[in-house]
C-alpha positions in Angstrom: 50.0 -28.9 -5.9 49.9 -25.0 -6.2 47.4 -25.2 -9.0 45.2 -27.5 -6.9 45.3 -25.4 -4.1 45.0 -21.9 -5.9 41.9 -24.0 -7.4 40.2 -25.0 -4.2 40.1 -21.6 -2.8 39.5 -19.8 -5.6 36.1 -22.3 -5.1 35.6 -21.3 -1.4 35.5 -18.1 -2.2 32.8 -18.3 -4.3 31.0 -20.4 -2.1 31.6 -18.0 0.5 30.0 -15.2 -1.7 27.1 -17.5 -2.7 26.5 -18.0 1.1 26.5 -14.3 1.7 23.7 -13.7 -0.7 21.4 -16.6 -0.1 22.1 -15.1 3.9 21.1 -11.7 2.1 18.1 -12.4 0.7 17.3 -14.6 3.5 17.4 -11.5 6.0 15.5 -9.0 3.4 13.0 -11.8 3.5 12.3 -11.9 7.0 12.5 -8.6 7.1 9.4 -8.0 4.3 7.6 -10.6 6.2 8.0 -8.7 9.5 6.6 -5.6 7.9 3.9 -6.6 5.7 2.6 -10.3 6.6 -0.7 -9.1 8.2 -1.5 -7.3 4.4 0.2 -10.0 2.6 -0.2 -13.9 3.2 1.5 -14.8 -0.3 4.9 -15.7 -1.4 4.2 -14.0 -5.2 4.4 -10.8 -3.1 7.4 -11.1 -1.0 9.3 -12.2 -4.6 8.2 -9.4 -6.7 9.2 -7.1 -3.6 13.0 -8.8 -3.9 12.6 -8.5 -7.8 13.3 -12.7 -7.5 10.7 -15.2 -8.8 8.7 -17.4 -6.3 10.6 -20.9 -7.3 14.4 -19.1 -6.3 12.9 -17.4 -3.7 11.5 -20.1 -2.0 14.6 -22.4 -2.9 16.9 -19.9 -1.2 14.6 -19.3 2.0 14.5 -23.5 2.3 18.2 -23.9 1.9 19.1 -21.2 4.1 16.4 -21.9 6.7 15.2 -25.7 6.4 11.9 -24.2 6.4 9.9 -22.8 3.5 9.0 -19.8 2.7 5.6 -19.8 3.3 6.1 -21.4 6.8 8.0 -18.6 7.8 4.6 -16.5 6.6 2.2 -18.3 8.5 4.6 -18.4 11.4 5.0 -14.4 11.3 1.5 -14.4 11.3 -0.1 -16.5 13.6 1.9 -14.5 15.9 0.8 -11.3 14.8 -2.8 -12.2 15.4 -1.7 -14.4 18.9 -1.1 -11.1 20.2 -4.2 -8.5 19.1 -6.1 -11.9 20.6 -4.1 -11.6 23.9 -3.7 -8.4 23.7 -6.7 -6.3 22.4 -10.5 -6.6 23.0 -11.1 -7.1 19.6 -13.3 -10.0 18.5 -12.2 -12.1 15.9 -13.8 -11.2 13.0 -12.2 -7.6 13.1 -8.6 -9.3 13.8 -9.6 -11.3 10.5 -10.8 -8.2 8.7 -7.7 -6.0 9.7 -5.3 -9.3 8.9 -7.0 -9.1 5.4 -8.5 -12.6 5.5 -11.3 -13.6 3.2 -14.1 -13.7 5.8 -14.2 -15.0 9.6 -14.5 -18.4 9.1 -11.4 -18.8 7.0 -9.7 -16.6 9.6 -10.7 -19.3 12.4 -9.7 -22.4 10.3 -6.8 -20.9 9.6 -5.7 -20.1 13.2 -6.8 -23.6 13.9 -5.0 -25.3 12.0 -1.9 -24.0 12.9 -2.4 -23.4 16.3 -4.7 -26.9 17.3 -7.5 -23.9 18.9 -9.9 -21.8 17.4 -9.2 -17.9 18.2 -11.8 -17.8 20.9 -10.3 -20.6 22.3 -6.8 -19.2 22.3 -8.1 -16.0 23.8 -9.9 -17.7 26.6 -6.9 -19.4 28.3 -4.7 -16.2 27.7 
């Protein structure tokens, strides 16, 4: 019975480790995407930054989280830009250029379909 039990925690502790880093990278993660999602939209980015490839970086984020990595991009984000639209007198197509988007009309697709309202929209009822 000894041997069983010396055996099962000897396994709990390593789970407990393993837990510890997947919440490690997790937090560097978030953190990276804090700093850097209005330059970078891409997961490729974020993984090279960690020195991890995309496929276990995004594994760990969705096991840790329940959301995926790129989620949690888009979700940093859209509420970056939410507030320079609330926020600032800028017009859109200089948020899009500062959040490094292709060209304007990307910019507004993109808000919109994530946010159900074009920029001008949002920035109307705020």
């Amino acid at each position: 019975m000894q041997h069983y039990d010396g055996c099962y925690r000897k396994q709990a502790d390593r789970a407990i480790l393993s837990q510890s880093r997947e919440q490690t990278i997790f937090d560097r993660f978030l953190q990276l995407v804090t700093q850097h999602c209005a330059e970078q939209h891409q997961i490729g980015y974020y993984a090279e930054r960690m020195c991890l490839t995309e496929r276990y970086l995004s594994t760990i984020i969705r096991q840790t989280s329940s959301v995926t990595a790129k989620d949690w991009i888009d979700r940093a984000l859209i509420a970056r830009i939410k507030i320079e639209l609330r926020h600032t007198d800028k017009p859109a197509a200089q948020i899009a250029d500062e959040m490094h988007f292709a060209n304007p009309s990307f910019f507004s697709k993109y808000f919109r379909r994530l946010t159900g309202m074009t920029p001008g929209e949002y920035k109307s009822i705020s």
